[in-house]
C-alpha positions in Angstrom: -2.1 17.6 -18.6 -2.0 16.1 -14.9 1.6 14.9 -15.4 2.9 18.0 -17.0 2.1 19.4 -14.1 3.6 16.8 -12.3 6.9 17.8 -13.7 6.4 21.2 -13.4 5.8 20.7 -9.2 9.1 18.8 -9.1 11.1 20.8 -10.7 10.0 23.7 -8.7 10.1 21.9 -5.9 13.8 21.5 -6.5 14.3 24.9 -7.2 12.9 25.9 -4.2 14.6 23.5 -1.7 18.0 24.7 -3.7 17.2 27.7 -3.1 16.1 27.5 0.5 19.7 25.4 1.1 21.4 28.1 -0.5 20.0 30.6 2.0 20.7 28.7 5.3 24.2 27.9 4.6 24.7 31.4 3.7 22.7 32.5 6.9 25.3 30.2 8.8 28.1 31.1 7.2 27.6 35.2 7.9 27.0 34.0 11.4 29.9 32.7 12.4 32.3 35.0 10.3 30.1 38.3 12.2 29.8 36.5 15.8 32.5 39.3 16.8 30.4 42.2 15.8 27.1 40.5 17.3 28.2 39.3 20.3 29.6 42.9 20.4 25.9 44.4 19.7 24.4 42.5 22.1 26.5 43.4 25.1 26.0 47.1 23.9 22.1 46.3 24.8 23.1 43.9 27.8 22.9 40.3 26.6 25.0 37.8 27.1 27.9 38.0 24.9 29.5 35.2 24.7 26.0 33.0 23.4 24.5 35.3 21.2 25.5 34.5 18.4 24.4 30.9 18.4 21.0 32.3 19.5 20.7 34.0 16.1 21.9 31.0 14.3 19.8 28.8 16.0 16.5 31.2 15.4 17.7 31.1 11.9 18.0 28.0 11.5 14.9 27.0 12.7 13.1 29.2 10.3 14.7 28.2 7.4 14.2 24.5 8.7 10.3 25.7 9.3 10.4 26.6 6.1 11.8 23.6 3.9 9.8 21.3 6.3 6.6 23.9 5.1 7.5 23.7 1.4 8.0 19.6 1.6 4.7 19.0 3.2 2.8 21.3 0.7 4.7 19.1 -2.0 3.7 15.9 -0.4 0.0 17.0 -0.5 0.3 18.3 -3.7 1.4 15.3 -5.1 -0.8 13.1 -3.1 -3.8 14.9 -4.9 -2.0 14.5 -8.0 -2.1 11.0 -7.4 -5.7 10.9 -6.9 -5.9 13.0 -9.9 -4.4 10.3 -12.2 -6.6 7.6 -10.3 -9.7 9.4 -11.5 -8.7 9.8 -15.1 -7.8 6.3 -15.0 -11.5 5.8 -13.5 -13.2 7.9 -16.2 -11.4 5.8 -18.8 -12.2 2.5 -17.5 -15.6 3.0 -16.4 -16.3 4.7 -20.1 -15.1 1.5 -21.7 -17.1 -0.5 -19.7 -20.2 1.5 -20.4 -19.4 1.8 -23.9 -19.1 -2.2 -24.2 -22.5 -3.0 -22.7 -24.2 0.1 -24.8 -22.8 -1.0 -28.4 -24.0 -4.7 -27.7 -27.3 -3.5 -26.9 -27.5 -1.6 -30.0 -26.3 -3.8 -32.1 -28.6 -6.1 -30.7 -31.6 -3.9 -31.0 -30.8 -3.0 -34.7 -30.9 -7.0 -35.1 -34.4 -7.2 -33.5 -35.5 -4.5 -36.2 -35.9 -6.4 -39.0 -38.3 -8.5 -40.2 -37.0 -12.0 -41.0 -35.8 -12.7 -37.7 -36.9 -16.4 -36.0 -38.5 -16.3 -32.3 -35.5 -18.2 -31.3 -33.5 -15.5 -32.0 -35.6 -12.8 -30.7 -35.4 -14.5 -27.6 -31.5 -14.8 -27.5 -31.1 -11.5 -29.0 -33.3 -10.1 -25.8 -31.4 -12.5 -23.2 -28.2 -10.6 -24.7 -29.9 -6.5 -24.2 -30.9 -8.2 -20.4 -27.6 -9.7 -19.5 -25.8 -6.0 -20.8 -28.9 -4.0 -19.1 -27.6 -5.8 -16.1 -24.1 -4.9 -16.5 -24.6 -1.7 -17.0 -27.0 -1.6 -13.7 -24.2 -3.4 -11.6 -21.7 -0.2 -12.8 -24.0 2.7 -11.8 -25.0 0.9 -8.4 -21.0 0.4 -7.4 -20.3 4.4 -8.1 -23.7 5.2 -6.2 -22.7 3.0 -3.7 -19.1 4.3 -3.4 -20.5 8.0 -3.6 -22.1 6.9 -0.5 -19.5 4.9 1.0 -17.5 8.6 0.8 -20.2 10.8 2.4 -21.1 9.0 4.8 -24.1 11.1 4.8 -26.5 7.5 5.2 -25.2 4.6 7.1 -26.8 1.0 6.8 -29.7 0.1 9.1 -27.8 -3.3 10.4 -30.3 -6.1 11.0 -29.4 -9.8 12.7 -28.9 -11.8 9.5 -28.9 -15.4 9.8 -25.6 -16.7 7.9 -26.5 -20.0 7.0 -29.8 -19.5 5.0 -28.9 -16.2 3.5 -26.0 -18.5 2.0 -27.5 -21.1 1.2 -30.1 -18.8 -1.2 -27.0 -16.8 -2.4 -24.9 -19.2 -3.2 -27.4 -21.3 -5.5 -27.3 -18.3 -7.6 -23.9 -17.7 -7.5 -23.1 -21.2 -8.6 -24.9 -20.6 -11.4 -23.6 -17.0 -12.3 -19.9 -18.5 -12.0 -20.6 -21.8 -14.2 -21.8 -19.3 -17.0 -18.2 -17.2 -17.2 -16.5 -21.0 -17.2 -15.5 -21.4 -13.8 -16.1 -23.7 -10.7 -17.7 -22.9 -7.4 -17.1 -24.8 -4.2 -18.9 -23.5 -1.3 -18.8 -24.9 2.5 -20.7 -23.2 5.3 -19.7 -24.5 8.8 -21.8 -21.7 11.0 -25.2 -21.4 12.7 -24.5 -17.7 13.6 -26.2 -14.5 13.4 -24.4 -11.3 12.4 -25.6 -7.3 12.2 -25.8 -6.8 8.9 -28.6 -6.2 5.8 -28.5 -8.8 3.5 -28.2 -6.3 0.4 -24.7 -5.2 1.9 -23.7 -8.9 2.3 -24.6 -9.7 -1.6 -23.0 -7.0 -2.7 -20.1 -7.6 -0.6 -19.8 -11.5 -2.0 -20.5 -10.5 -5.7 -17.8 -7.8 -5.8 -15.2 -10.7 -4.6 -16.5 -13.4 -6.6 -16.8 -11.5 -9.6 -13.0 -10.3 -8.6 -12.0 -14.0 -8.1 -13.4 -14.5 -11.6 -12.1 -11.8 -13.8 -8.6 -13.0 -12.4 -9.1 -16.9 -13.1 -8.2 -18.8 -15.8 -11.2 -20.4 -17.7 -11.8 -23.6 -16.0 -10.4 -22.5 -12.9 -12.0 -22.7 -9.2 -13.0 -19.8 -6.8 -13.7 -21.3 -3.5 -16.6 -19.3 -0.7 -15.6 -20.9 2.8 -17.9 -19.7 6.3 -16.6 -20.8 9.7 -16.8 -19.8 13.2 -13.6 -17.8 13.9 -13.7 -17.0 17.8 -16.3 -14.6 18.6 -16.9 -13.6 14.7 -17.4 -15.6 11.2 -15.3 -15.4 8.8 -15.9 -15.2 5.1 -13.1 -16.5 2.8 -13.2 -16.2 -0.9 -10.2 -18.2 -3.2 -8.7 -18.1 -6.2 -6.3 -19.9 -8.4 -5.7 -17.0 -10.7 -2.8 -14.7 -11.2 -2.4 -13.6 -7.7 -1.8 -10.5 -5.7 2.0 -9.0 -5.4 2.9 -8.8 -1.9 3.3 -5.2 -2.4 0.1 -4.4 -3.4 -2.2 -6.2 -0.7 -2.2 -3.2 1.5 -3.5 -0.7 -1.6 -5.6 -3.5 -3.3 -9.0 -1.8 -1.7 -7.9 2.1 -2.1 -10.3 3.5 -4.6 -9.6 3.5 -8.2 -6.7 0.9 -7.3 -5.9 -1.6 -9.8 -4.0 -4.6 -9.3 -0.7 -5.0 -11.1 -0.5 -3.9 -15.1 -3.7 -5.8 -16.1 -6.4 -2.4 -15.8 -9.8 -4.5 -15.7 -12.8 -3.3 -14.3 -12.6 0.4 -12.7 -10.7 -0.3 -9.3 -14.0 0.2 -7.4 -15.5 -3.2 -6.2 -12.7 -3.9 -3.2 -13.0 0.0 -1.8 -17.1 -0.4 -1.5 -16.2 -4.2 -0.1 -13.9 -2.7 2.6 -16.7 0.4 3.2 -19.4 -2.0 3.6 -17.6 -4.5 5.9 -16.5 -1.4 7.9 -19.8 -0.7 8.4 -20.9 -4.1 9.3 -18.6 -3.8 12.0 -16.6 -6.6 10.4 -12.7 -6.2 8.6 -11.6 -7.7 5.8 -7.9 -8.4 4.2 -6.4 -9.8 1.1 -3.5 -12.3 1.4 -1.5 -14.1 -1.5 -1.4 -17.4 -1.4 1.0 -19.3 0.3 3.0 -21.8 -1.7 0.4 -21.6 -4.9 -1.2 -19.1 -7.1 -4.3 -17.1 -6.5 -5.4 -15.1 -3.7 -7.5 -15.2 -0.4 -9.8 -12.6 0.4 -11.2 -12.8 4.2 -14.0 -10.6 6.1 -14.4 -11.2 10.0 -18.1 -10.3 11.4 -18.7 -10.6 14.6 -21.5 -12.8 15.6 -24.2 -11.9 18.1 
């Protein structure tokens, strides 16, 4: 439906700037082929002959320009919502897949639990399977709260001074533990005794958007690296990846909502746009680079210390 009407705005679109061309070279041509009889009008009414003419072609001019200029600018917005339009069907697709994954395990889970003959070993490993997707499912309807947030900017966060180097080494013990499980390797080194404004809620959910990220685009046995440092007056935060990478031409749309990287549509393109919201609002920036000479990408936030 969207992209019919995609087609439908271009082609009229076409029409209309044919048409609108059509109607300034035919205002121009009249012009110059009746500057005789309105150079001849005006000094009847006592204006200057001998420039009138190109005052009327120029005043035409100008409002045909006016309008093609008017009817380009209402396609570029036009096609900009479009865009966004496609972006959200794309969002409604993925986020229903990845609801529907969760759900059917749980289910099938449950339906397991039902019977009669089942061991207490199983119970227990059927009920570690309905937590691990309850979970899941948790971590999908927090990011699209958050982002609704993020967007309406209707509550800000209540920044704190968070002390860097004990709020990692908590996190990261956990997060060690949450990589090992999907098959991959964490290596963490945190060279800072700073302090930054932040809450340490925004911070987590900051780090697990870009681990999980570094994750889902690693190989199975591969490493994601978390590296904290003084950087000036701010910290920085890196997170790395050996995975499949970032094209260059996609590092500067990588954290627009609904964005997905390359032709591989995991996930639902929201983790990097509440990353950039919340570092925003930490005062901090953050950037994705490729990496230079290797695969895998680097993810960086800046926060300034206090």
């Amino acid at each position: 439906m969207v992209r019919k009407r995609f087609i439908h705005i271009l082609v009229s679109y076409v029409v209309s700037m044919t048409i609108a061309t059509a109607l300034l070279v035919g205002w121009v041509v009249y012009v110059l082929r009746s500057q005789a009889k309105i150079n001849d009008l005006a000094s009847r009414v006592g204006v200057d002959r001998e420039n009138f003419h190109w005052l009327i072609l120029g005043i035409g001019c100008l409002l045909f320009g006016l309008l093609i200029g008017g009817v380009t600018y209402q396609l570029a917005q036009t096609l900009s919502e479009r865009r966004y339009a496609l972006k959200q069907e794309e969002f409604v697709s993925n986020i229903t897949h990845e609801m529907k994954s969760p759900l059917a395990v749980i289910r099938l889970q449950a339906e397991t639990l039902l019977q009669d003959d089942i061991q207490d070993e199983e119970r227990h490993r059927f009920l570690r399977y309905i937590v691990q997707q309850q979970e899941r499912l948790s971590v999908l309807v927090d990011n699209v709260l958050e982002l609704s947030r993020l967007v309406s900017r209707k509550r800000g966060l209540t920044l704190e001074p968070v002390a860097l180097q004990p709020f990692f080494e908590g996190y990261l013990e956990e997060a060690r533990g949450r990589v090992l499980s999907q098959g991959r390797r964490l290596e963490t080194r945190v060279d800072t005794r700073a302090s930054v404004l932040a809450t340490e809620g925004a911070l987590q959910r900051v780090l697990d958007n870009l681990l999980d990220n570094a994750v889902r685009f690693s190989a199975p046995g591969g490493e994601v690296r978390c590296l904290v440092a003084d950087d000036g007056q701010g910290v920085r935060i890196s997170i790395e990846d050996d995975g499949v990478g970032i094209p260059k031409g996609e590092l500067r749309r990588v954290f627009e909502r609904f964005y997905q990287i390359g032709r591989d549509r995991q996930g639902t393109g929201l983790g990097l746009a509440i990353v950039e919201g919340l570092v925003h609002e930490m005062k901090g920036a953050v950037r994705a680079f490729s990496q230079d000479g290797r695969p895998g990408s680097r993810f960086e936030i800046v926060l300034p210390r206090i």
